[in-house]
C-alpha positions in Angstrom: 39.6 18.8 -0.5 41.8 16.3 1.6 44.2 19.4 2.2 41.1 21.5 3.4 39.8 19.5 5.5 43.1 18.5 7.4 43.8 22.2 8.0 40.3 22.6 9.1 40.8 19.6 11.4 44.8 21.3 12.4 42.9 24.7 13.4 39.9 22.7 15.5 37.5 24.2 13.3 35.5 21.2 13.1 35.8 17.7 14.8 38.1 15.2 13.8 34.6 12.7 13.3 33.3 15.2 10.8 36.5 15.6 9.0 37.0 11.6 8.7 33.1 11.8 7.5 34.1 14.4 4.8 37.0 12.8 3.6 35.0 9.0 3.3 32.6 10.8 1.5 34.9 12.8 -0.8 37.4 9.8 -0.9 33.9 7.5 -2.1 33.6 10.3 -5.1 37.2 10.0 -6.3 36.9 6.6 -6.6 39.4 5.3 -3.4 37.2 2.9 -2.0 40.0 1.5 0.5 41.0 5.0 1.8 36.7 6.0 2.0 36.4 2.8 3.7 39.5 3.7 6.5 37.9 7.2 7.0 34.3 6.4 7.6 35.4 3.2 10.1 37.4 6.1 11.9 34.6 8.2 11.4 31.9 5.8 13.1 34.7 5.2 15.9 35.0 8.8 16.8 31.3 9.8 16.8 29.7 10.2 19.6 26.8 8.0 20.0 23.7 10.2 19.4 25.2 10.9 16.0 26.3 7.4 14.9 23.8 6.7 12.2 24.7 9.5 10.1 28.4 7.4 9.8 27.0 4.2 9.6 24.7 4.9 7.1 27.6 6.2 5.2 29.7 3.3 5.8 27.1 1.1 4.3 27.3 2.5 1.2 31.0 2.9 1.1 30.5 -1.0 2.1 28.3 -2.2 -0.6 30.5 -0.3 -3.4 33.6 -1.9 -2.2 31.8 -5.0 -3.1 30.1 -6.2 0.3 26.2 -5.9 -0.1 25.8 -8.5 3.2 27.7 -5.8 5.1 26.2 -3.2 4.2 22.7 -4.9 4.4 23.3 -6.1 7.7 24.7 -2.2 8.6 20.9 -0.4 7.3 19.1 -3.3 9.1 20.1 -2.8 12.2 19.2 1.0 11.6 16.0 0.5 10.7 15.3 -1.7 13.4 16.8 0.6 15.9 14.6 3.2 14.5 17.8 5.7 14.3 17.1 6.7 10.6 16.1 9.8 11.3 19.8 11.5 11.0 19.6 10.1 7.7 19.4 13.7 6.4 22.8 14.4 7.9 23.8 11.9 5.2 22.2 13.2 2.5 23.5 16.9 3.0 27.2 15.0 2.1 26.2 13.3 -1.3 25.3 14.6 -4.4 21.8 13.1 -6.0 23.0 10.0 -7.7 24.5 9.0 -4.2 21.4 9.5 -2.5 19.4 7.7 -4.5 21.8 4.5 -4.3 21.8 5.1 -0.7 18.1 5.4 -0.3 18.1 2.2 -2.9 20.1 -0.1 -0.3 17.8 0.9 2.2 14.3 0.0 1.0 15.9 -3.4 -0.2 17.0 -3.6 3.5 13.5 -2.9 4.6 12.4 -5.4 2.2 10.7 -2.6 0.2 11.0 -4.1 -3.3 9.3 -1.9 -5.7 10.8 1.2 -4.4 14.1 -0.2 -4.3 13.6 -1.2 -7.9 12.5 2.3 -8.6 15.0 3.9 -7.0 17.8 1.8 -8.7 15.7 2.9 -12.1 16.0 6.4 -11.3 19.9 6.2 -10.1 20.9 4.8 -13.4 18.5 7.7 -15.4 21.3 10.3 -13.8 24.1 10.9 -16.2 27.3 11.1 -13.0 27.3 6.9 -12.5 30.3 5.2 -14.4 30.2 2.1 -16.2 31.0 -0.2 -12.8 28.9 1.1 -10.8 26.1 1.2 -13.8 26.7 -2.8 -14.1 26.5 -3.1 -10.6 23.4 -1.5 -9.9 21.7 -3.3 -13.6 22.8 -6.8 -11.6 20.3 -5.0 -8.4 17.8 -4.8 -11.0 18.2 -8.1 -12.4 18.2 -9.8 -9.3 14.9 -7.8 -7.9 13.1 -8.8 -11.0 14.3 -12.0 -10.4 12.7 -12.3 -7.0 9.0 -10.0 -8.2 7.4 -7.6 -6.4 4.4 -6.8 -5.3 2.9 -3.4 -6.5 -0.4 -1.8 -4.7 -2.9 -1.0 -7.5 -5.2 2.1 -7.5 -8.2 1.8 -5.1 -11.5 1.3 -6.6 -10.7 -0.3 -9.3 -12.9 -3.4 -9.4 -16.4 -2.9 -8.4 -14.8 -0.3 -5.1 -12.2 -3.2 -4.1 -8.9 -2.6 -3.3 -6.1 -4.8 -5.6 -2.7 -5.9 -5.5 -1.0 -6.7 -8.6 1.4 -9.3 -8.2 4.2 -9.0 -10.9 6.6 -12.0 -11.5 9.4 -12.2 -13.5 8.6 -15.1 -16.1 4.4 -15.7 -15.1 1.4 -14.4 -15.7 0.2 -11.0 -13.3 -2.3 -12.1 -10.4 -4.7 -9.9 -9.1 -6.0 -10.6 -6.0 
């Protein structure tokens, strides 16, 4: 794939950006976290503004699997306060499913979004692809969220027409307010 895509880049069939994107992304699949971690930094450097976030969003996950969540964290923040997640599909057309899910994972914990984050971690380790480090590594994201709780919307009209929220803790009894 690395040969391919440097003959691509050779002919000018496609821009160098989208090349370095390519090769983070296939590097991130082979397992080379320093050489997908070179590639998508190039990557973000070479895009040109309006397309940024697809690289960045990217380069988070290629941060938190080289074993620095705070990076990455502070990387999907600042996208989802700068409202630029819509070229998050550009993202997703480059990774196969389990990917995705750990990608959209990291980004509902970075919106604070517990219980999907939680779900989506639950349904990233139901996919047969993940190996055994990053398995422990996401069962340490699920240990950690149940650590913290979450908050769960209940279905309305339960209750005499009221609205609930059950509040599940790790180690305590459920609330429902």
């Amino acid at each position: 794939a690395r040969q391919a895509l440097a003959r691509a880049e050779a002919r000018g069939e496609v821009e160098s950006w989208r090349a370095e994107q390519a090769g983070a992304v296939a590097a991130l699949l082979a397992g080379d976290l320093k050489r997908a971690l070179e590639l998508a930094y190039r990557a973000r450097e070479l895009t040109p503004g309006g397309d940024r976030a697809t690289t960045t969003y990217l380069l988070a996950l290629i941060y938190d699997r080289s074993g620095a969540p705070e990076a990455a964290l502070r990387e999907l923040v600042a996208l989802v306060k700068s409202r630029d997640g819509a070229q998050r599909g550009s993202v997703d057309i480059l990774l196969p499913l389990p990917e995705r899910l750990y990608l959209d994972a990291l980004e509902a914990q970075a919106r604070d979004n517990v219980g999907n984050a939680g779900l989506l971690w639950g349904a990233y380790l139901e996919c047969p692809e993940p190996e055994a480090p990053e398995r422990r590594l996401v069962e340490r994201r699920l240990a950690e969220l149940r650590a913290r709780g979450s908050v769960v919307p209940t279905s309305p009209g339960l209750g005499g027409g009221r609205s609930h929220l059950l509040i599940l803790t790790p180690s305590g009894p459920q609330l429902q307010l």
